[in-house]
VMD Tcl script that draws the C-alpha trace (Angstrom):
set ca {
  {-21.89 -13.68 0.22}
  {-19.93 -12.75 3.44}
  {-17.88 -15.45 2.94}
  {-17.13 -14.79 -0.75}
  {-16.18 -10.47 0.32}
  {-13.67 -12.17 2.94}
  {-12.09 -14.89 0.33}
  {-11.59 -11.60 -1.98}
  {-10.04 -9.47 0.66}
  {-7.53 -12.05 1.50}
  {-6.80 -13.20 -1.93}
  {-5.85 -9.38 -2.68}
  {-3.84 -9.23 0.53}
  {-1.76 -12.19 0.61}
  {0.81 -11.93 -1.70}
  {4.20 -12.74 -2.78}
  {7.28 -12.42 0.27}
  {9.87 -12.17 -2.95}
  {12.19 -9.96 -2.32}
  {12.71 -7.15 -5.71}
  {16.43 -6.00 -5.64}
  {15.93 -2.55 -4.98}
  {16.69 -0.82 -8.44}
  {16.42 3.19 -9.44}
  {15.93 4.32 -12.99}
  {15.63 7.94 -14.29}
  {14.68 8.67 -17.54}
  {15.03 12.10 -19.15}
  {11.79 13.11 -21.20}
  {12.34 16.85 -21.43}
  {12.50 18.29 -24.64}
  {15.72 20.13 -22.95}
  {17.75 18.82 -20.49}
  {19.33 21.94 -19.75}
  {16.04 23.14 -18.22}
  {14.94 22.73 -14.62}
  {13.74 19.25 -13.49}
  {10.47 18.15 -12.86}
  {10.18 14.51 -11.93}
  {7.53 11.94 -11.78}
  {8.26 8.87 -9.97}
  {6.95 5.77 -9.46}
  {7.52 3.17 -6.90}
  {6.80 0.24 -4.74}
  {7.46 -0.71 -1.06}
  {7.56 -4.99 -0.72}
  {6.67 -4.05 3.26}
  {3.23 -5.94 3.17}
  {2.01 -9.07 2.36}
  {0.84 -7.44 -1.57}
  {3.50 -4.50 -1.23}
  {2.30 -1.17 -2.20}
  {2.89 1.43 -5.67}
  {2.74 4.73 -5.18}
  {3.27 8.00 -7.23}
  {6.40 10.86 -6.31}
  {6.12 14.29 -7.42}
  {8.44 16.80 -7.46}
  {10.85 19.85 -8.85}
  {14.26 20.33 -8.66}
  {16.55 22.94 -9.61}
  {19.62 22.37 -12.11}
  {22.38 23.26 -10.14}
  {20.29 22.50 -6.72}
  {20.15 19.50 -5.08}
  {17.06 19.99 -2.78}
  {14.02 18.37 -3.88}
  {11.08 21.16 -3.92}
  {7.22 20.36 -3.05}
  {8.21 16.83 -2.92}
  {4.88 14.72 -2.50}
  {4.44 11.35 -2.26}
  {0.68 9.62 -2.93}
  {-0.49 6.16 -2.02}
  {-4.01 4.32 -3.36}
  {-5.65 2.42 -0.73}
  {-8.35 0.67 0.57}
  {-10.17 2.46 3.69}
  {-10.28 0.36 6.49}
  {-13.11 0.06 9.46}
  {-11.13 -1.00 12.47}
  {-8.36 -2.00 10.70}
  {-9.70 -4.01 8.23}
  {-9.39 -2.83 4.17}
  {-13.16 -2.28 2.77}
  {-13.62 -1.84 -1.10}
  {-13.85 1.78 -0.84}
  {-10.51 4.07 -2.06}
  {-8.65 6.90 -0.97}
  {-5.31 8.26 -1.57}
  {-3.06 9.17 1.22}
  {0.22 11.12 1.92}
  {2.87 8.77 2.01}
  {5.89 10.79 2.64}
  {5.87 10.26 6.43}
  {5.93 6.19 5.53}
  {8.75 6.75 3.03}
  {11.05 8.23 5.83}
  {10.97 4.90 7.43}
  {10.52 2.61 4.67}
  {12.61 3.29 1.36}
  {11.07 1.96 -1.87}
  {12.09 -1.77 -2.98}
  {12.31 -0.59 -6.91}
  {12.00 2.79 -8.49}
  {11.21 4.50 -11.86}
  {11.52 8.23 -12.32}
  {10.85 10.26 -15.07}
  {11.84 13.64 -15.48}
  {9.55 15.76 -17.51}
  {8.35 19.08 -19.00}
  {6.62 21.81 -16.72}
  {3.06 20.70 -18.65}
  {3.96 16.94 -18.23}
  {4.75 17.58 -14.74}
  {1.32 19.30 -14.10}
  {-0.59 16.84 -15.59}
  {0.43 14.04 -13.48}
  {-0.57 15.95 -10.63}
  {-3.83 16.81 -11.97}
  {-4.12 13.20 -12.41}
  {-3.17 12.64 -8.86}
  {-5.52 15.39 -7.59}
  {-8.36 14.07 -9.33}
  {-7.63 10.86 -8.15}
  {-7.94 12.66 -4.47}
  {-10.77 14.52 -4.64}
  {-12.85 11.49 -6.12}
  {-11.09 8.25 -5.62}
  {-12.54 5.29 -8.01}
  {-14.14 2.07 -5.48}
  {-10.85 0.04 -4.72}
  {-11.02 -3.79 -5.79}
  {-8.97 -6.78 -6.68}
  {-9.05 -5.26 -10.17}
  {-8.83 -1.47 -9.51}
  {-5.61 -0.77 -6.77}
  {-2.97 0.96 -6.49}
  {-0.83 0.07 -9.68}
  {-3.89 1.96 -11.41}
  {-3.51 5.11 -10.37}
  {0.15 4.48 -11.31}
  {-0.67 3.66 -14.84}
  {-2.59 6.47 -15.16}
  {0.21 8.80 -13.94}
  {2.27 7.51 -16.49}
  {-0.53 8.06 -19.60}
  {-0.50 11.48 -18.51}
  {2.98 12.24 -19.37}
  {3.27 9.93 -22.49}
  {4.36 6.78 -21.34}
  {2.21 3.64 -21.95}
  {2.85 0.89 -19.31}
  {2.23 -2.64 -20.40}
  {-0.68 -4.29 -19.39}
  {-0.18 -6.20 -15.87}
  {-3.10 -8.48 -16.47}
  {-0.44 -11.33 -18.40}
  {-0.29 -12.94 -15.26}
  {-1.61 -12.92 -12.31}
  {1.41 -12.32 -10.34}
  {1.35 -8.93 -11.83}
  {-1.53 -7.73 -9.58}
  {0.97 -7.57 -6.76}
  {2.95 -4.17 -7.09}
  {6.12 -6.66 -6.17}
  {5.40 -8.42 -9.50}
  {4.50 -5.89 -11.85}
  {7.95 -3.55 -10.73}
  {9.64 -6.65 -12.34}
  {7.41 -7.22 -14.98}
  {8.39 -3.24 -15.82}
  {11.58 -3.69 -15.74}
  {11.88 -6.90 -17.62}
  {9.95 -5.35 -20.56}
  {12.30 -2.59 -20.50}
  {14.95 -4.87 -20.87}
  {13.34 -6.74 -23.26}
  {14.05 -5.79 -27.30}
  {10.44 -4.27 -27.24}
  {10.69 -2.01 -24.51}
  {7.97 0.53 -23.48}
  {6.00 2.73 -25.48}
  {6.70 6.70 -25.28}
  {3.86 8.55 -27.08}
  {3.14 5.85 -29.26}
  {5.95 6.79 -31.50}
  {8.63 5.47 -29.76}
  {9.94 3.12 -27.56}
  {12.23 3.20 -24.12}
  {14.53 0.29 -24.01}
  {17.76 -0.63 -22.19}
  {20.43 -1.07 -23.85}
  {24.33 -2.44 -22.34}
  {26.64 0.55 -21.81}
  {29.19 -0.01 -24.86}
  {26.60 -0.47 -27.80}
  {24.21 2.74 -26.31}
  {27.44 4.49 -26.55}
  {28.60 3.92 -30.11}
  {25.00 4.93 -31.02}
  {25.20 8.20 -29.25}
  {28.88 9.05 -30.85}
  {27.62 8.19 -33.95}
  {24.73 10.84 -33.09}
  {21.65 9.19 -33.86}
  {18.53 11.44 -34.27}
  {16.48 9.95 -32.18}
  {18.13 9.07 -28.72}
  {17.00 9.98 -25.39}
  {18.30 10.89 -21.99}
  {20.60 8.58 -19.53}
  {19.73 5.53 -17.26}
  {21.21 6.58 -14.15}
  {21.89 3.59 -12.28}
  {22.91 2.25 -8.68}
  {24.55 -0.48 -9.80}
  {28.20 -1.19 -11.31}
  {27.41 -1.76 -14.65}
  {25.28 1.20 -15.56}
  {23.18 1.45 -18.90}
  {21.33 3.82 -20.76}
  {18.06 4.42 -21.85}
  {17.03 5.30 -25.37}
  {14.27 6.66 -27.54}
  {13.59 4.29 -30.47}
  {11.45 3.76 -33.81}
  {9.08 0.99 -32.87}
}
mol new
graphics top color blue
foreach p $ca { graphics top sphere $p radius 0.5 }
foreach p [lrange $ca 0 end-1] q [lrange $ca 1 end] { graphics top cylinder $p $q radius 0.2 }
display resetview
């Protein structure tokens, strides 16, 4: 039975070395995008041999820069002398993300209500933090972040490569690019679409488009609300 525990551990430990091209997306959700910003991110670090996903919370003023009662929460396993035992608890990770940027990125800026709810989410998640397994990690706590403000993640259980944060930052953003996209309250979905085309459909002033994919990159795109 020992044996079997350690085989677990280590399965759940040693992961993928692939490097994710470190990407940011920010989606506008507000219902008006003239009003202050509340954002919900999440991310994931490659720095390990699994990598890590973690959940960013904060506010930010319209015509301010300066991120306020910026917060950054991890999921982890707690470890006896340094070594990871099934039980969970969420730490502060700002310190860590000083030192070690995230490797991909998805923020989401939302309403005051949204905003609150995620932390609820996060503070429940605190205050009693679920037994932490193969099964139930860190990308969890992400997903259920993201319920809480209306957006339904796919399923990371395709493959198994998905169980690794790494893998399932990918996986997010290949669905996104993908014709299907994401689902946004069930109603709609978020999809990527190539600069030129999302910008005919926003001249031709569609009813049912949604904020701007700010990206890093040189060829940035947009993100829009859809009919499934």
């Amino acid at each position: 039975m020992k044996q079997f525990f350690i085989l677990i551990v280590s399965f759940f430990w040693i992961g993928s070395l692939t490097q994710l091209a470190a990407q940011k997306l920010e989606i506008d959700l507000r219902t008006d995008t003239t009003d202050k910003k509340y954002v919900v991110g999440l991310a994931i670090r490659n720095d390990s041999f699994t990598g890590h996903a973690f959940v960013l919370l904060y506010q930010q003023d319209q015509k301010d820069a300066e991120k306020k009662d910026f917060k950054v929460y991890g999921y982890y396993p707690k470890r006896i002398a340094n070594i990871p035992i099934p039980i969970g608890v969420v730490k502060n990770d700002s310190n860590c993300l000083k030192h070690i940027p995230p490797n991909g990125d998805i923020y989401f800026i939302v309403d005051e209500a949204a905003y609150y709810e995620a932390k609820r989410v996060v503070e429940r998640w605190t205050a009693d933090p679920p037994v932490f397994t193969l099964i139930l990690n860190c990308i969890d706590m992400l997903d259920e972040v993201a319920m809480s403000i209306g957006v339904n993640l796919p399923s990371r259980y395709n493959t198994i490569k998905s169980l690794v944060p790494e893998h399932y930052m990918k996986y997010l953003y290949k669905k996104l690019s993908s014709p299907k996209g994401i689902v946004y309250n069930k109603k709609y979905r978020l999809r990527l679409l190539p600069s030129s085309d999302s910008q005919q459909l926003i001249s031709n002033k569609p009813s049912k488009v949604l904020g701007q994919f700010v990206s890093d990159t040189a060829n940035p795109k947009w993100i829009l609300q859809t009919l499934k």
